[in-house]
matplotlib code that plots the C-alpha trace (Angstrom):
import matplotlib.pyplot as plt

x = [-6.3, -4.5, -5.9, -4.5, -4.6, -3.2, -2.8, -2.7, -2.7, 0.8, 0.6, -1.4, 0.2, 3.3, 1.6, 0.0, 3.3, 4.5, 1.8, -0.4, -3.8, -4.3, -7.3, -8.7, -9.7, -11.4, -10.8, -13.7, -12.3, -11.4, -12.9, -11.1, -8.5, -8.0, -5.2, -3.9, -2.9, -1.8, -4.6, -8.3, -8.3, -6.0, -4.1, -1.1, -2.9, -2.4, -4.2, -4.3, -7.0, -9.3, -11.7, -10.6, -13.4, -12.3, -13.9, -12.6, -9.6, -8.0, -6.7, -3.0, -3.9, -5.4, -4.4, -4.9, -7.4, -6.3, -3.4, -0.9, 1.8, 1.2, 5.3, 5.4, 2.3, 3.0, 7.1, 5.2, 3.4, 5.9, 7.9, 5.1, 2.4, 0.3, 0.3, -1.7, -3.7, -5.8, -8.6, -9.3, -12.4, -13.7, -12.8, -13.5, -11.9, -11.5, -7.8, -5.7, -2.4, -0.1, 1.1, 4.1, 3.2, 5.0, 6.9]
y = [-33.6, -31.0, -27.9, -25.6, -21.9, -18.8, -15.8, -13.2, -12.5, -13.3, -16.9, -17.2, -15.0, -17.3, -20.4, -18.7, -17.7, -14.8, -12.2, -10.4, -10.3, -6.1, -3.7, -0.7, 1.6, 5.6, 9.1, 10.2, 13.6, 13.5, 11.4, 10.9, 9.7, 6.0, 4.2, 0.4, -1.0, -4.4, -4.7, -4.2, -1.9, 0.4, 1.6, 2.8, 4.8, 9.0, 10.5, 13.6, 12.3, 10.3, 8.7, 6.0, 3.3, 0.0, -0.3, -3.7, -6.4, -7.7, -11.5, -12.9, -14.3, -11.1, -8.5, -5.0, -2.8, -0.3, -1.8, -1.3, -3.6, -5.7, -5.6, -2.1, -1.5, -4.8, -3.1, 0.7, -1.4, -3.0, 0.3, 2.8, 0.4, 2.4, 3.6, 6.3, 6.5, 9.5, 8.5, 10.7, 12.2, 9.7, 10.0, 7.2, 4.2, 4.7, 5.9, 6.6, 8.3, 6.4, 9.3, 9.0, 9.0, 12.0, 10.9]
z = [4.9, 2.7, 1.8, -0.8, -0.3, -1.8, 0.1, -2.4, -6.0, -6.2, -5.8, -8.3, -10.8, -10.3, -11.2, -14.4, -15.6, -13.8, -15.3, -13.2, -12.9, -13.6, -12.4, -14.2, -12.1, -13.3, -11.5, -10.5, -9.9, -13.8, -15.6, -18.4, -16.4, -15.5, -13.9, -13.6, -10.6, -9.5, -6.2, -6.2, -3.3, -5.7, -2.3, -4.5, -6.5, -6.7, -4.1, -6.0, -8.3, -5.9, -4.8, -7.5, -8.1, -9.4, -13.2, -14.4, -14.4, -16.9, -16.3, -16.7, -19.8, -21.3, -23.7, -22.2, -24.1, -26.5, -27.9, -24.6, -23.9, -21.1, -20.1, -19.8, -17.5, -15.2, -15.2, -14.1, -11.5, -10.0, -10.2, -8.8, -8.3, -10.9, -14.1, -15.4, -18.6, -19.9, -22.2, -25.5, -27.2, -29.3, -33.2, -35.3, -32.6, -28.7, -28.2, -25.0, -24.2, -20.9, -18.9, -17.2, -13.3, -11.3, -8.0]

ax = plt.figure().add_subplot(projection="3d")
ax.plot(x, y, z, "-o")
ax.set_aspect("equal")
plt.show()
């Protein structure tokens, strides 16, 4: 009998293309802060700004919300296995700035 299994993530990012399956995760010591990462248990995340709680994912096959490229957060990931992203007062559309993650 043969069983198929994945072990992670990974293998299944492969077979969908090579994208990654993204989570959204929020600050909750500021809380207009909010970070990607590329696991659910966010363990790469900035311990500066924690506790982190995971607030969504975003599938391979999915744009990212506010108009962010895709390439450049899965590239910050696999970089820093984060990237950071500060969300903005409200004016007429929701808006964010990516910050550039400190090492």
């Amino acid at each position: 009998m043969s069983h198929d299994t994945f072990d992670n993530d990974e293998s299944i990012d492969c077979k969908s293309g090579g994208t990654m399956r993204i989570f959204v995760f929020k600050s909750e010591a500021n809380p207009n802060l909010r970070a990607f990462g590329g696991d659910l248990a966010g363990i790469k995340l900035p311990v500066q700004f924690k506790p982190w709680r995971a607030v969504g994912a975003i599938a391979p096959d999915q744009e990212l919300p506010y108009k962010i490229a895709r390439d450049d957060i899965e590239k910050a990931i696999n970089e820093r296995g984060f990237q950071l992203f500060r969300l903005k007062k409200r004016t007429n559309a929701a808006s964010c700035s990516a910050l550039v993650a400190a090492e």
